[in-house]
Structures are given as C-alpha cells and as structure tokens.
C-alpha positions as CSV (number, residue, x, y, z in Angstrom):
1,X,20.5,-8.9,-27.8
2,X,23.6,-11.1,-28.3
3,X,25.8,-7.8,-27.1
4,X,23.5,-7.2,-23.8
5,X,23.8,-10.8,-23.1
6,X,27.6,-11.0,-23.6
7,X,28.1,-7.6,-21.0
8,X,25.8,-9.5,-18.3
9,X,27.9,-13.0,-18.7
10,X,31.2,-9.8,-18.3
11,X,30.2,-9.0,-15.4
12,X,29.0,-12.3,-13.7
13,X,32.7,-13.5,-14.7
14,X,34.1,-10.3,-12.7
15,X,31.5,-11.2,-10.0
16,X,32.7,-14.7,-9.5
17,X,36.6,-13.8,-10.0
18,X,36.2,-11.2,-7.7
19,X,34.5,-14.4,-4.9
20,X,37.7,-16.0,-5.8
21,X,40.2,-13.1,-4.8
22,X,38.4,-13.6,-1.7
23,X,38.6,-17.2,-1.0
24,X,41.8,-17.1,-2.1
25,X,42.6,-14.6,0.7
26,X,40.8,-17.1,2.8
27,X,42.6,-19.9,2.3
28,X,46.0,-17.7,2.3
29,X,45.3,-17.2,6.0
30,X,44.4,-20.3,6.8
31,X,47.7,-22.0,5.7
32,X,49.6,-19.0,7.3
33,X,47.3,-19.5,10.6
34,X,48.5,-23.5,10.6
35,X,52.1,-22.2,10.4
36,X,52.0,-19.5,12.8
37,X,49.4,-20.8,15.9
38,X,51.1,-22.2,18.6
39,X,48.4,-22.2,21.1
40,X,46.2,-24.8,20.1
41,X,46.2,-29.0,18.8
42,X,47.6,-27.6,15.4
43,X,51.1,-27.3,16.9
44,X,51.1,-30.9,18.1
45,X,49.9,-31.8,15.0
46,X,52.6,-30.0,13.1
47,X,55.6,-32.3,15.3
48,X,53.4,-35.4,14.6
49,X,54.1,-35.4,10.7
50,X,56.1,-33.4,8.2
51,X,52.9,-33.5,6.3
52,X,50.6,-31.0,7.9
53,X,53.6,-28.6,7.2
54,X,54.1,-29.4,3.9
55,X,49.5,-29.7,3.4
56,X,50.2,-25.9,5.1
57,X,52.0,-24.7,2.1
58,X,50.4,-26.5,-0.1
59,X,47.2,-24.6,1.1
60,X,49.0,-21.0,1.1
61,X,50.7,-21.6,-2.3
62,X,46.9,-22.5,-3.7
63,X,45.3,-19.4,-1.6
64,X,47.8,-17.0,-3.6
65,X,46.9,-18.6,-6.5
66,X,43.8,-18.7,-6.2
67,X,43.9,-14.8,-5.5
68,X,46.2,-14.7,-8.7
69,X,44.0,-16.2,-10.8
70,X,41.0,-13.9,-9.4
71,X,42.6,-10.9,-10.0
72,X,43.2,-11.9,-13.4
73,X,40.0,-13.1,-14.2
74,X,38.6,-10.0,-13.1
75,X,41.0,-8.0,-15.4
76,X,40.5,-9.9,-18.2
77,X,36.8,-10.4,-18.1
78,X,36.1,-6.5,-17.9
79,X,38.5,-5.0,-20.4
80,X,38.0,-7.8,-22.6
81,X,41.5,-8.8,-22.5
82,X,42.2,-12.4,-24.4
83,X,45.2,-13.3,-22.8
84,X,44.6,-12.7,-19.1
85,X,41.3,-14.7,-19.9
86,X,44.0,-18.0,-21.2
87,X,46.4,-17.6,-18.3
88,X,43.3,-17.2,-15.9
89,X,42.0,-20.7,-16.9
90,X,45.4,-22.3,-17.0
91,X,45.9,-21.2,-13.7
92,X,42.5,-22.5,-12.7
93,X,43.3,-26.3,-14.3
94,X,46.4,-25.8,-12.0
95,X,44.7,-25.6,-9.0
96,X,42.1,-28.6,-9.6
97,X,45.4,-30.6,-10.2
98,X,46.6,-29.1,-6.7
99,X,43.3,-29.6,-5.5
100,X,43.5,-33.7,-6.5
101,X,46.8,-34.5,-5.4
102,X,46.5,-33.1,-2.2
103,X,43.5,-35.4,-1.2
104,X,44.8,-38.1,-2.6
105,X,48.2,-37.6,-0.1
106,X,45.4,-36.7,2.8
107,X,43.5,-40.0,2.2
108,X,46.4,-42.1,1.4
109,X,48.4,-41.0,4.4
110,X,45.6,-40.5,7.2
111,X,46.3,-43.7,8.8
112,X,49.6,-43.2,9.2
113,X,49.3,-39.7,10.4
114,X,46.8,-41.4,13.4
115,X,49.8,-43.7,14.3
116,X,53.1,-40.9,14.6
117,X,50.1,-38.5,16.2
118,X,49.7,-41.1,18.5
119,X,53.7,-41.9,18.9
120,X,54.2,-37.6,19.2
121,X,51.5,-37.6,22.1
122,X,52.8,-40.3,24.0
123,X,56.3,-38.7,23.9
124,X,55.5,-35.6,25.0
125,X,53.7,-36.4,27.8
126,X,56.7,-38.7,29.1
127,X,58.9,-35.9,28.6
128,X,56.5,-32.9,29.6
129,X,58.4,-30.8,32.3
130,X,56.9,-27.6,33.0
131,X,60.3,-25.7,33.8
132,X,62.1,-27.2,30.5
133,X,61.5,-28.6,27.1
134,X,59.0,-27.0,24.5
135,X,56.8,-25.0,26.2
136,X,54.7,-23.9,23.0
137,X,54.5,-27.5,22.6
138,X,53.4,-28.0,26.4
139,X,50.9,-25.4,26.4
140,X,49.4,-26.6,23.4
141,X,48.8,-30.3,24.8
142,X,47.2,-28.3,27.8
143,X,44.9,-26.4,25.9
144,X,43.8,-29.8,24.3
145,X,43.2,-31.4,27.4
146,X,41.8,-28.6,29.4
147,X,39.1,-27.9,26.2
148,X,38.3,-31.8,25.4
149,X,38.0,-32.8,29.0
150,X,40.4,-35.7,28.9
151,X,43.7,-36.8,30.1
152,X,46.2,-38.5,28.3
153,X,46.3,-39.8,25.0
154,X,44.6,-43.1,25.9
155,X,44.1,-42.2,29.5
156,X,45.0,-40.8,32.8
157,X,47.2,-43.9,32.9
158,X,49.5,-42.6,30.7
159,X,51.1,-40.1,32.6
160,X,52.3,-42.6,35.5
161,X,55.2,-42.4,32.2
162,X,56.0,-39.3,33.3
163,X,59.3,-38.7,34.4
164,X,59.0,-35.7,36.9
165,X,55.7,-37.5,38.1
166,X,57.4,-40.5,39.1
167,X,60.1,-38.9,40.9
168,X,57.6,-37.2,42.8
169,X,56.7,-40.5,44.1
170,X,53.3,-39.8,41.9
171,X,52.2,-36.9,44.5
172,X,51.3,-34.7,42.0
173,X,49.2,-35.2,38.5
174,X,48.4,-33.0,35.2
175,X,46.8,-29.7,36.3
176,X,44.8,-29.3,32.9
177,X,43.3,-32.7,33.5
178,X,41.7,-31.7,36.7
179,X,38.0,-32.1,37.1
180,X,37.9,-29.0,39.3
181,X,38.4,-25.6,38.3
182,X,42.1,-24.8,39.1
183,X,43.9,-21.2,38.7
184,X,46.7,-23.1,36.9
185,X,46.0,-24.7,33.6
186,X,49.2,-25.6,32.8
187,X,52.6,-28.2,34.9
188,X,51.6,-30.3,37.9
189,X,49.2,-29.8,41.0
190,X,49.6,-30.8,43.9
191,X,47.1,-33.8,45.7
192,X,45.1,-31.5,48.0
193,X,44.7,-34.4,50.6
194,X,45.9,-38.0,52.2
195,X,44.9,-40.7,49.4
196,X,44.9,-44.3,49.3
197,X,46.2,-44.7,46.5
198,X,48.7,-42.1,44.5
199,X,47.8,-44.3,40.9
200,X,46.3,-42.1,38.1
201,X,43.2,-43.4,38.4
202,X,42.8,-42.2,42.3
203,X,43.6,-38.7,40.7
204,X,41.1,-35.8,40.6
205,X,40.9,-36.0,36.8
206,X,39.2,-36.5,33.9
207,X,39.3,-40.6,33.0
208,X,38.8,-40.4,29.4
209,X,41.3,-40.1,27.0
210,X,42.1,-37.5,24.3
211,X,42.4,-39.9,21.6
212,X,38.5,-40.0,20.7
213,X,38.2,-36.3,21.5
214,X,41.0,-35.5,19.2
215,X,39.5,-38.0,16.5
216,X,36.1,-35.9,16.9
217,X,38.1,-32.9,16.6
218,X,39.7,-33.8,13.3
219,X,36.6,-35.2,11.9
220,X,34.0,-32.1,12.2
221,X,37.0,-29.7,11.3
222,X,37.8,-31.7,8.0
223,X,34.2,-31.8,7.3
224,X,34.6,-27.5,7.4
225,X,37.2,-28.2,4.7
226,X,35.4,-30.6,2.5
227,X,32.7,-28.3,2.7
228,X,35.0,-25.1,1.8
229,X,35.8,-27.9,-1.0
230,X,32.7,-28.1,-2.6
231,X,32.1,-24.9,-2.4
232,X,35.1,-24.0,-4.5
233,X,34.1,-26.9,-6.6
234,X,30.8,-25.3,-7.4
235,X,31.9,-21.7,-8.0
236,X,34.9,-23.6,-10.2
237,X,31.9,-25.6,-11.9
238,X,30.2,-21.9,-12.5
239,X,33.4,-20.2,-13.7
240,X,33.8,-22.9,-16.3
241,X,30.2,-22.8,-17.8
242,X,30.5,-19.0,-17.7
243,X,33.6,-18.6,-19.2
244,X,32.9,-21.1,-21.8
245,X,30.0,-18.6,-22.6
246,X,32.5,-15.7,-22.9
247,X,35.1,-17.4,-24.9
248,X,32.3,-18.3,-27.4
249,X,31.0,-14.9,-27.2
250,X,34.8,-14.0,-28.0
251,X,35.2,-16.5,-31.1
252,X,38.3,-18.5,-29.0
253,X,40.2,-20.6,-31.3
254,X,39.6,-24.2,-30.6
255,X,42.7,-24.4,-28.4
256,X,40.8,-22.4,-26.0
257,X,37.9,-24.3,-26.3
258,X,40.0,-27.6,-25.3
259,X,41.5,-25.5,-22.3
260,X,38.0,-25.2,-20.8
261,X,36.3,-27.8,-21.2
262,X,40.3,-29.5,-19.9
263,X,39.4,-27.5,-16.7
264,X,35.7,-28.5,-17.0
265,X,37.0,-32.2,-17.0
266,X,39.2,-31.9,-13.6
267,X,36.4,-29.9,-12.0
268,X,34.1,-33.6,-12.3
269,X,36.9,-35.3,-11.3
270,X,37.6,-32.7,-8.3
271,X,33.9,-33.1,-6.9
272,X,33.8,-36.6,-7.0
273,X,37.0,-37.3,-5.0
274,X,35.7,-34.5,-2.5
275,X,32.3,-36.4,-1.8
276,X,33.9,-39.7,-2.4
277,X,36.4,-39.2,0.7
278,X,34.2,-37.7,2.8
279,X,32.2,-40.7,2.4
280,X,35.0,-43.2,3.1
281,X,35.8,-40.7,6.3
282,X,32.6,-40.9,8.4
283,X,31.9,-44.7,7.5
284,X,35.2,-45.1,9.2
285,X,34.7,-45.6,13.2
286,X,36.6,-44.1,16.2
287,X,39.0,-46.7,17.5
C-alpha cells in the first residue's frame, strides 16, 4: 500500500514539474516578447522607465528558472534522485523570493512610473516628426492611438505642442487620431476642407485622451498577470504539499524537512501579497 501510494505521489510530482517546464517557457517568452516588440504600447513603456526593462529580465531570468527547476523536478521525482529533489526546492524558495521582491518594486514604484509615462508621452508627441526621430517609437504611439480611439496623452490639445504642426500654421493634425478611416495610420494628414478654426479641437479627431485608455489598458493586462500569479501560486502551493509527501516517503533528514516547509512559508507570504495588491489596484480610480 505505502509503495503504490509513494509511485502515484512520483508521478503527480513529474506531472506538476513537467506544468512548470511549461510555464516556465511561458513566462520566458513573455519577458523576451517585452524586449523584442516594437509595434505596440510596450515600446513606449520601455522609454518611460528603466524599470519595465529591468521587470523584463527579471521575468525571463524567473521563466528559465522556472524551466530549470521543472526539469529538475521531473528528473529527480522519477529516478528517485535525492539531490535534484534538494536543489529543485531551493530553486523553488528562489523564485518565491523573486516572485516578492518584484511586486513589492511594481507596487512601490507604480506611481512614479504613471508620472515619467506621462513625461515620455508628452515628449514624444512634441517631437514626433514622421521623416525623423524614432520611428519604432512613432509607430508605436500610433498604434496606441489608432487601437484606443484617442488623441494625445490628455487630449487633442496636446499636439498644438507639436513642432512640425505649428510650423504648418496647424493645417495639418495626427493621422491615427482621425475619426474617419484614413489609408495612412501613421505622420500628418492633411485638413480636407476650409475651417474656421485650425485649433485641435476643430480637428476631425477623436477628443478623448489616451491617458484613461492607456490606464484601462494596464489595469486588465496586470490583472492577466496577477492571475498567471496565482496560478503559479497554487501549483507552487501543490508542489509543496506533494513534495513534502515524497520527502517523507524518502525518510529526508530534518534539513530537508525545514527546506520545505521554508518554501511552504514564502508560498503564504507570495499569495497574500498577490491578492493584497490586486486589491489595493482596482480600489485605486482613473485620474
């Protein structure tokens, strides 16, 4: 009985190591897709702050980790093998470590990634020249405003900033802002007709800003990630009481004991934050 027991809690282990070789992979791509995409808001988020950069390597070093520490617990839990089993839970109390000090540089630092995101925007669109300047930086602020429906950062009334705008005399305005379907999504269009007034707001665009767009933005894709959180949480939760199991099963020494329930520890500590912060997050309004 106790042998039949001790080969199913195996190969659960293997199971569950193998789900993390995959999230690992997951998450792997996910920093490298931050680094590399510069077609969408991530690449104006990555010239706001240093720290989306640095939360981008944070997130690939703990995705290869993470695929590490799968591969290793799958090893270890099917040929028995004591010492992958040790570094395999070491590796997992390194990545609940990982896991808390990058939230806590997330929530500490949120505010002050709003304000330099703001500061970033407004720069860009004074300096936004179509034939010069960063043009994956360019066509990324397009995208944004062509996909959100808005214009500007807190309006249409920033661009009247703009400094190839206002040597045009303000004849021209933001093709990606338009409300009308226009073959170009990306530099200046022309005003099809006589106006009264050539001031942003007698422009054929959208009046809203980006700001609360962007804002939305942020908020239902962090709520992906504190999901993807928990999740990891739980399947960490359900390494720890499985392993636990095994190690008994394998008479650990009471140094391994103290590893897991170490592990087990940071794992409570892990799943509060996660639900704590996103808590905090949606109390917060949109300024």
């Amino acid at each position: 009985m106790g042998s039949g027991c001790l080969k199913v809690t195996k190969y659960f282990l293997f199971l569950f190591n193998l789900l993390f070789l995959i999230l690992g992979a997951v998450i792997l791509g996910f920093g490298i897709w931050i680094l590399a995409d510069k077609t969408s808001f991530i690449a104006v988020l990555q010239t706001s702050s240093p720290s989306l950069k640095s939360g981008a390597y944070i997130l690939i070093g703990v995705g290869a980790l993470t695929m590490l520490m799968g591969f290793l617990g799958c090893l270890g839990a099917v040929n028995e093998i004591r010492c992958l089993l040790a570094l395999y839970f070491t590796c997992l109390m390194v990545i609940l470590m990982t896991q808390v000090a990058a939230g806590l540089v997330i929530y500490f630092q949120k505010d002050m990634l709003k304000d330099e995101l703001s500061k970033i925007v407004q720069q860009l669109i004074v300096d936004y020249d179509p034939s010069n300047g960063d043009k994956n930086l360019q066509d990324a602020w397009d995208y944004v405003q062509k996909q959100i429906f808005c214009c500007g950062w807190d309006g249409a009334k920033d661009w009247e900033n703009n400094k190839i705008l206002k040597n045009e005399s303000m004849l021209q305005y933001p093709c990606s802002c338009s409300v009308e379907v226009k073959p170009e999504n990306t530099g200046f269009c022309n005003l099809d007709g006589p106006s009264n007034s050539t001031a942003p707001y007698a422009w054929p665009v959208h009046e809203q800003g980006c700001v609360d767009g962007v804002q939305q933005w942020l908020k239902d894709n962090l709520g992906i990630i504190l999901g993807v959180c928990t999740g990891v949480a739980v399947i960490e939760v359900s390494h720890s009481l499985i392993g636990d199991h095994t190690l008994s099963s394998y008479a650990y020494s009471f140094k391994g004991k103290a590893i897991v329930y170490f592990c087990w520890f940071f794992l409570v500590v892990d799943t509060w934050f996660n639900a704590d912060t996103t808590s905090v997050f949606n109390n917060r309004h949109l300024t």
